[in-house]
C-alpha positions as CSV (number, residue, x, y, z in Angstrom):
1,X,-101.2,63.1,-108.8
2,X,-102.7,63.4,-112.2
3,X,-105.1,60.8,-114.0
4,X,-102.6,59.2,-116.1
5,X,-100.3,58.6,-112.8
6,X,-103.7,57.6,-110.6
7,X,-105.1,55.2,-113.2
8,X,-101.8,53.4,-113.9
9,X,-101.6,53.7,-109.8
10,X,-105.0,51.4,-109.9
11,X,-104.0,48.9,-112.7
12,X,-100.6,47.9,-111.2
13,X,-101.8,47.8,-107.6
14,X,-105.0,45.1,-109.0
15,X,-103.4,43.7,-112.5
16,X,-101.7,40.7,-109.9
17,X,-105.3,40.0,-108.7
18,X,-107.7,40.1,-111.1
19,X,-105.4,40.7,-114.6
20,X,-104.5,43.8,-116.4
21,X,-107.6,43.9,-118.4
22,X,-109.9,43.9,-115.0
23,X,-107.4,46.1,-113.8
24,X,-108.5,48.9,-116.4
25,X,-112.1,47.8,-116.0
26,X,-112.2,48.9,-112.5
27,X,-109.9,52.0,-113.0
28,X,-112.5,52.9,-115.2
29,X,-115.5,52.3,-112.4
30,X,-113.9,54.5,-109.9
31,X,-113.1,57.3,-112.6
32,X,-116.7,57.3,-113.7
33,X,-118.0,57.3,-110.0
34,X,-115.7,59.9,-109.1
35,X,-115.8,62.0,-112.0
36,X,-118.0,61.3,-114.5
37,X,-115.5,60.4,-117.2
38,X,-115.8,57.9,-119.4
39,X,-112.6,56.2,-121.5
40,X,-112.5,58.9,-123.3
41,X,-112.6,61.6,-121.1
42,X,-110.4,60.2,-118.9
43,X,-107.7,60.1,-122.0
44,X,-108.5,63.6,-122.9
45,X,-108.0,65.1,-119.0
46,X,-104.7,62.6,-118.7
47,X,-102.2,65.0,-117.5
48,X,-105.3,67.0,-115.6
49,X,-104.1,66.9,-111.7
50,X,-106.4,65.1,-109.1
51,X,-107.9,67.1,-106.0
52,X,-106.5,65.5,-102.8
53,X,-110.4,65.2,-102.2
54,X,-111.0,62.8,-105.3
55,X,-107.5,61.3,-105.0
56,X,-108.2,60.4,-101.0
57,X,-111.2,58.5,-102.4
58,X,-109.8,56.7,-105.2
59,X,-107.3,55.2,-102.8
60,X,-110.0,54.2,-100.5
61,X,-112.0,52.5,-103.0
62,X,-108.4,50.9,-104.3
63,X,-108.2,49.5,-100.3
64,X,-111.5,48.2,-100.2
65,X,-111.1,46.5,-103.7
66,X,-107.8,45.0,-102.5
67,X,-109.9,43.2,-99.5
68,X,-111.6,41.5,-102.2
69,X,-114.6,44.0,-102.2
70,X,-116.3,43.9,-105.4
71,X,-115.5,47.5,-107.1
72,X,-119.4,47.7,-107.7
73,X,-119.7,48.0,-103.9
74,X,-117.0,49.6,-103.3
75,X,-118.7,52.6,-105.7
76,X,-122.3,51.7,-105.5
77,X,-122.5,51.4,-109.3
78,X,-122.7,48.9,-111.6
79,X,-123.5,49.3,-115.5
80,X,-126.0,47.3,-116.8
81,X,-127.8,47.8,-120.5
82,X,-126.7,51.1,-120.9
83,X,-127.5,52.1,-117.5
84,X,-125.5,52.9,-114.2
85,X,-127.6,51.4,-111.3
86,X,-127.1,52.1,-107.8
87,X,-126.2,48.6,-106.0
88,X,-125.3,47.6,-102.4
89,X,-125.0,44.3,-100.5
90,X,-128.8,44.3,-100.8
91,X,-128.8,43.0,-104.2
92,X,-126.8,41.4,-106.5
93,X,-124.3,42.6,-108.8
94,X,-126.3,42.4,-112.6
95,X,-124.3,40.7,-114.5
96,X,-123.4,40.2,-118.7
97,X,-125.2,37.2,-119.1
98,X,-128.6,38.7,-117.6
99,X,-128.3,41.8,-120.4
100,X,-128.2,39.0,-123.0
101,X,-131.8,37.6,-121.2
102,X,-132.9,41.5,-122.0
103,X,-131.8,41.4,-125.6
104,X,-133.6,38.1,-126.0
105,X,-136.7,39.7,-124.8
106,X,-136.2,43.7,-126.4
107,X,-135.3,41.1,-130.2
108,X,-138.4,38.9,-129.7
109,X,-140.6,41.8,-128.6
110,X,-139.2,45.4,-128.7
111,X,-141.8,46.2,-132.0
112,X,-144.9,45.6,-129.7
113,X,-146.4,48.2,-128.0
114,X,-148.4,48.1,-124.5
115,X,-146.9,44.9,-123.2
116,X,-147.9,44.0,-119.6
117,X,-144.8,42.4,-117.7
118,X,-144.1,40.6,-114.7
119,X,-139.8,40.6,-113.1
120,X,-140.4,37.9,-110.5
121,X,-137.5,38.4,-108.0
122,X,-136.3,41.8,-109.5
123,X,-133.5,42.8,-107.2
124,X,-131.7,45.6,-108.3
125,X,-134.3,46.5,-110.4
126,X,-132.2,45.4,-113.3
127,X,-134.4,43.8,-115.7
128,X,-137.2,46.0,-115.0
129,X,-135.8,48.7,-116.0
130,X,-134.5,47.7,-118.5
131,X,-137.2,46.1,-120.1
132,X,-139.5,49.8,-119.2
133,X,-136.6,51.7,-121.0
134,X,-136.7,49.7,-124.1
135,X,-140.0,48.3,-125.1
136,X,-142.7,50.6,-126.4
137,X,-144.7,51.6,-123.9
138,X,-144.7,48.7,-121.5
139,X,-146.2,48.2,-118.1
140,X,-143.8,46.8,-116.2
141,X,-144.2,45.3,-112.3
142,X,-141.6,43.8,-110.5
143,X,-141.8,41.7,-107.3
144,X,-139.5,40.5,-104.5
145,X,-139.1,39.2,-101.3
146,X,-136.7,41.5,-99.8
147,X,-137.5,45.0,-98.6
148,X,-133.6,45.8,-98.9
149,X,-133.7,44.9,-102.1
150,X,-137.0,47.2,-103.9
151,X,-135.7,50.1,-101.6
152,X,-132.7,49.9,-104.1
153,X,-135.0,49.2,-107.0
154,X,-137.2,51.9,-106.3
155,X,-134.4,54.2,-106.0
156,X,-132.8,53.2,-109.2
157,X,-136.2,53.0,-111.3
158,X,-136.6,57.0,-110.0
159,X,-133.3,58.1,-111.2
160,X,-133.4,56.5,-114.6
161,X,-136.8,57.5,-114.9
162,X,-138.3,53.7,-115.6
163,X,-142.2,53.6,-115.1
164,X,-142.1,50.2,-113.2
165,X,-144.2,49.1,-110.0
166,X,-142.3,47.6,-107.1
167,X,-144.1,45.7,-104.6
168,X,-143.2,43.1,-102.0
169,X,-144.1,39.6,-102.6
170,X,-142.7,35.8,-102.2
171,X,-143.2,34.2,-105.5
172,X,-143.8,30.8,-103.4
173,X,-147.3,32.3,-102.8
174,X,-147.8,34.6,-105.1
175,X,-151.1,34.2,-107.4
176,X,-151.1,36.7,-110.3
177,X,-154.6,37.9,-112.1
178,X,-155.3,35.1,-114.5
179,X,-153.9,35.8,-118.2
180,X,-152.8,39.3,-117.1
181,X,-149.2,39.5,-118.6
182,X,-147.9,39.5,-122.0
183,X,-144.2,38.6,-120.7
184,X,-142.5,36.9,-117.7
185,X,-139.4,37.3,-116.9
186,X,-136.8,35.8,-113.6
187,X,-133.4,35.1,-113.0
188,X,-134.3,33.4,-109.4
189,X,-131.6,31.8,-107.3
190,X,-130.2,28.7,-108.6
191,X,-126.5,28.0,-107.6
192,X,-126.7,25.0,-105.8
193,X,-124.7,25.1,-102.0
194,X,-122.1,22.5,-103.1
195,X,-121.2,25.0,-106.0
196,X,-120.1,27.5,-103.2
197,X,-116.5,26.3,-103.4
198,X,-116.0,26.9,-106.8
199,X,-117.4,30.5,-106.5
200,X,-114.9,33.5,-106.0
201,X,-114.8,34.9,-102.7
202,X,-115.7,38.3,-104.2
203,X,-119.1,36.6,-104.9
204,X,-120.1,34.2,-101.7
205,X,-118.5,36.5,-99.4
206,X,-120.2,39.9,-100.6
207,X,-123.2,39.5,-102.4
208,X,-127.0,38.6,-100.6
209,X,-126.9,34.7,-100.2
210,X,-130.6,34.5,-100.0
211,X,-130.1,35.8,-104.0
212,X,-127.4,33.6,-105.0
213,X,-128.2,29.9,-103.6
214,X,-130.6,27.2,-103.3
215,X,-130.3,23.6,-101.4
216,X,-128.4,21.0,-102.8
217,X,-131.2,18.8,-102.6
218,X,-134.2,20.9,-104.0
219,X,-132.5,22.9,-106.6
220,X,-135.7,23.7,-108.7
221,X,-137.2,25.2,-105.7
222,X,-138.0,28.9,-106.8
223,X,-138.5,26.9,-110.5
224,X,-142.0,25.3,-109.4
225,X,-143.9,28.8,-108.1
226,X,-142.3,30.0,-111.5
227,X,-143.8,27.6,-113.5
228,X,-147.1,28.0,-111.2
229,X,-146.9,31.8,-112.1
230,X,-146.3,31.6,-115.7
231,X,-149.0,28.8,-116.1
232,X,-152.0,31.4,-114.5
233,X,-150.3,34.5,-115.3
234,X,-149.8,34.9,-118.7
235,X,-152.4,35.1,-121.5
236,X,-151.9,32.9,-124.5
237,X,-149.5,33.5,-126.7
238,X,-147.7,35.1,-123.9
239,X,-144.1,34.2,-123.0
240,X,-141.8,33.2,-120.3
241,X,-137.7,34.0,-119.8
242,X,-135.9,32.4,-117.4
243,X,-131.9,32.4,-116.4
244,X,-130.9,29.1,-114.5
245,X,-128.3,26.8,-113.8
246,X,-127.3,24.9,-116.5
247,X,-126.8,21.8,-114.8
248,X,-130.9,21.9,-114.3
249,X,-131.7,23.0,-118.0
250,X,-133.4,19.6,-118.8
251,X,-135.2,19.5,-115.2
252,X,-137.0,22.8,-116.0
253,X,-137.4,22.2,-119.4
254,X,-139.8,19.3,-118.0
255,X,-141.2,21.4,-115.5
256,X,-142.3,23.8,-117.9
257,X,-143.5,21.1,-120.2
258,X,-145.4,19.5,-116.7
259,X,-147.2,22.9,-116.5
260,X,-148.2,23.1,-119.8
261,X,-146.1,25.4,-121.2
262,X,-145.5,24.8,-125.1
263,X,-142.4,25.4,-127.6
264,X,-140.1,25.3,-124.4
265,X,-136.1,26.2,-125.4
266,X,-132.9,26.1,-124.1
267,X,-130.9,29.2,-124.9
268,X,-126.9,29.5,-124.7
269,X,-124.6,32.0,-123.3
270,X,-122.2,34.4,-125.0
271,X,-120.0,31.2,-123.4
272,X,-121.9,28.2,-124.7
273,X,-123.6,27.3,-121.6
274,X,-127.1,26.4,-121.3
275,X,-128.5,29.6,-119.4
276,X,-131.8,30.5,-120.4
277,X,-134.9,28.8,-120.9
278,X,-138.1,29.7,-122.7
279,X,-141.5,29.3,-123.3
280,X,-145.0,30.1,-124.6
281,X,-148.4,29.8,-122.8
282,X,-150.2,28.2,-125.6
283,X,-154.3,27.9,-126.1
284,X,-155.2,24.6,-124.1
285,X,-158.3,24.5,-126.1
């Protein structure tokens, strides 16, 4: 079996599920999990014959995908910002529209040196990382509730070499030292139970519910400690960056205003959606 005849092997299995394009996507994935390769590589090695080693895995990462498994399970990697994480069912998935909450941050602030930031329910380690790979010098801290979820953090800040400080917290009771950080940043759960239905089932039936969902009646619920945390925790002239639903994009743009947080914005997607909100702690004096 060579590449050309295992990749095309891939694409016409998954093209009826998911479309051609996603089809390539993931062919992609499990080449670069298995081998390394990247686009390019995996055109230059085209007529290269597969070990029946590498070839017995490919077609059981193909099976699992064809359950429905996302392929970044399936591998354990995802890319994110340039990066390749290690991800399980522990964490989410990162996804595009959380890079372009990075790039908000790395374009508002990547000149400044020394910056002291907060990743209130990290994950994957993600944003973190992220943000301690491309600002200048930061010092980065990220907290979360689940143990599962910094043992992958911490794993993934130690390969990529990131300089970032996992600990366990619950951001419901968390009190950070007054006007300690520079930057804030969360993308907290926010998809509203009701919304399940409309989810794919490669989503709500893989990925860490206790990530993805909030009540239907109290869907501002990890919003409040946020605006609790940013309000204490930042110094003046420091800012907050939030991903939420954008159903609730008005409800936490009063929140934020409730808690005294100034020059609060609503920030589209790459799609037009409302899906980030920002804001500055400003002098109350």
């Amino acid at each position: 079996m060579t590449v050309r005849k295992a990749a095309g092997k891939i694409v016409s299995d998954l093209s009826p599920m998911v479309g051609n394009g996603e089809a390539k996507a993931i062919a992609e994935m499990i080449f670069h999990h298995l081998k390394g390769w990247g686009r390019t590589q995996m055109l230059i090695h085209d007529d290269q014959c597969l070990s029946e080693f590498v070839w017995k895995e490919i077609s059981e990462i193909l099976d699992k995908v064809k359950l429905g498994v996302p392929v970044q399970y399936a591998t354990g990697e995802a890319y994110f910002y340039g990066m390749w994480l290690k991800v399980d069912q522990r964490v989410l998935i990162p996804r595009p529209e959380t890079a372009e909450l990075v790039d908000m941050i790395v374009d508002e602030a990547g000149d400044r040196a020394d910056l002291n930031v907060l990743d209130v329910a990290a994950g994957s380690g993600c944003i973190s990382i992220a943000l301690a790979r491309n600002l200048r010098f930061p010092h980065v801290e990220g907290i979360d509730l689940s143990s599962g979820a910094l043992d992958v953090a911490r794993m993934n800040a130690r390969t990529l070499r990131a300089d970032v400080a996992f600990e366990m917290a619950d951001m419901t009771d968390f009190v950070p030292d007054e006007g300690k950080y520079d930057i804030i940043v969360s993308n907290p759960p926010y998809i509203c139970e009701r919304e399940e239905s409309l989810m794919e089932s490669t989503v709500k039936d893989y990925e860490p519910r206790m990530a993805l969902f909030v009540p239907d009646d109290d869907p501002l619920m990890f919003y409040r400690p946020l605006a609790r945390i940013a309000s204490r925790g930042l110094r003046d002239g420091g800012r907050l960056y939030l991903e939420i639903n954008p159903v609730y994009a008005a409800d936490v743009v009063g929140l934020l205003e409730d808690h005294g947080m100034g020059m609060v914005r609503i920030h589209t997607d790459i799609h037009g959606k409302n899906r980030f909100v920002t804001a500055l702690k400003t002098d109350k004096e």
